[in-house]
N, C-alpha and C positions, 0 to 999 in steps of 0.2 A: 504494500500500500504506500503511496505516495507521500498523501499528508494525513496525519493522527488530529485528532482531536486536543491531546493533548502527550506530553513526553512521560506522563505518570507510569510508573511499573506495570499496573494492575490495567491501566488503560488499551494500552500496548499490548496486553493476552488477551482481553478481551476482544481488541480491533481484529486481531488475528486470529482467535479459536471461539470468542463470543457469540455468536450467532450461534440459530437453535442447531445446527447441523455440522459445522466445520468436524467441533470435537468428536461426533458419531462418526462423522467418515473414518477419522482418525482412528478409534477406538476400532472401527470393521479390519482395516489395516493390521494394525497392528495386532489386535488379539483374536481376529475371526482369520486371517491371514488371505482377507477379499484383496485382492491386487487391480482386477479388471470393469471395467463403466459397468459391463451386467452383473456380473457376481455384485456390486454395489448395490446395481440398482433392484434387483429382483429380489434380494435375500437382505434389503433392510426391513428392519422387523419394524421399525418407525414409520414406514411407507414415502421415504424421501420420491419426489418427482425428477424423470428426468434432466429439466430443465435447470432445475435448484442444481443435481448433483453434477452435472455441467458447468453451472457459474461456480458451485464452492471446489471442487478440485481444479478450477482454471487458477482460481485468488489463492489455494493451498499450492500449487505451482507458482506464480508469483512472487509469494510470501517466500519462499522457499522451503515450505512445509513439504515437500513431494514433487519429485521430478518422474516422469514418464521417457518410456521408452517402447521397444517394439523387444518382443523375444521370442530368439533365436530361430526355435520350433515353429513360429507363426510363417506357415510357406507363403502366404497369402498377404503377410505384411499389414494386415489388418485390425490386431489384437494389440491394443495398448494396457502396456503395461502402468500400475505407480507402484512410484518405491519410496520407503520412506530418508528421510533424511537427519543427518545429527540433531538438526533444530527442530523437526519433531519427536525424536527420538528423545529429547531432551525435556519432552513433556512424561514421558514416563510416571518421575515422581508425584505430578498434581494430578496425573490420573489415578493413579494407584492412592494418594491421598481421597481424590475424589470417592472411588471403590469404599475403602473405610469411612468415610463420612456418611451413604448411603447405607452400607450395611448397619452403621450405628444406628440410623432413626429412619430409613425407608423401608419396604418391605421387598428385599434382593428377593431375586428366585436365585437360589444358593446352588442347584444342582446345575440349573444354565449357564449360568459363570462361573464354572469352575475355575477355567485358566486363569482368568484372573485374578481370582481369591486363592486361587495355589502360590501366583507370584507372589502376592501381598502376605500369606501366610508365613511363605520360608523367607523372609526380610529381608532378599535379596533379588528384586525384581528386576530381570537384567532384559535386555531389546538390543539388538544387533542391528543397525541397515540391512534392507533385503539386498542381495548383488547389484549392483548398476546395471542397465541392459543397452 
């Protein structure tokens, strides 16, 4: 994003993961391991449109939250890939915070999120960049 509203910390995550959707892309990415526009678009349990999930991984591209590519196997050259990047990888923590915050006072379906309540459990919630493509 060009220009912020303002230079504040909190503003700043916000301008970039605030909106109702960015951080779900993110969250399908990183712990559902949805890489491709259909696996996003078909298998968000939210029911994101594809119009929305169009503009927010173009502004997650931008931002530098997630860079795209084409992979390998695709003979067809037609299958975009996203990968995630150190700077969203670097949300990790406030999601994993987020996960405990939710589990304390909302009603988690605990057997659906495992993987991520297994990271959050063993205190060492680790996330790798997927390969560059």
């Amino acid at each position: 994003m060009e220009t912020y509203r303002s230079k504040c910390p909190i503003n700043l995550v916000v301008e970039v993961v605030g909106d109702k959707w960015s951080f779900l892309i993110l969250r399908d990415i990183m712990f559902r391991k949805r890489r491709h526009f259909n696996e996003l678009l078909r298998q968000s349990e939210e029911g994101i449109a594809s119009n929305i999930l169009r503009d927010r991984l173009a502004m997650l591209e931008r931002e530098g939250m997630l860079t795209k590519g084409r992979a390998p196997e695709d003979v067809h050259k037609q299958k975009i890939t996203y990968s995630l990047t150190e700077k969203s990888i670097d949300l990790l923590p406030i999601m994993m915070t987020a996960i405990a915050w939710s589990l304390k006072y909302e009603p988690v379906d605990k057997e659906k999120y495992q993987r991520p309540l297994a990271l959050l459990a063993s205190g060492r919630p680790e996330l790798r960049p997927f390969k560059k493509i």
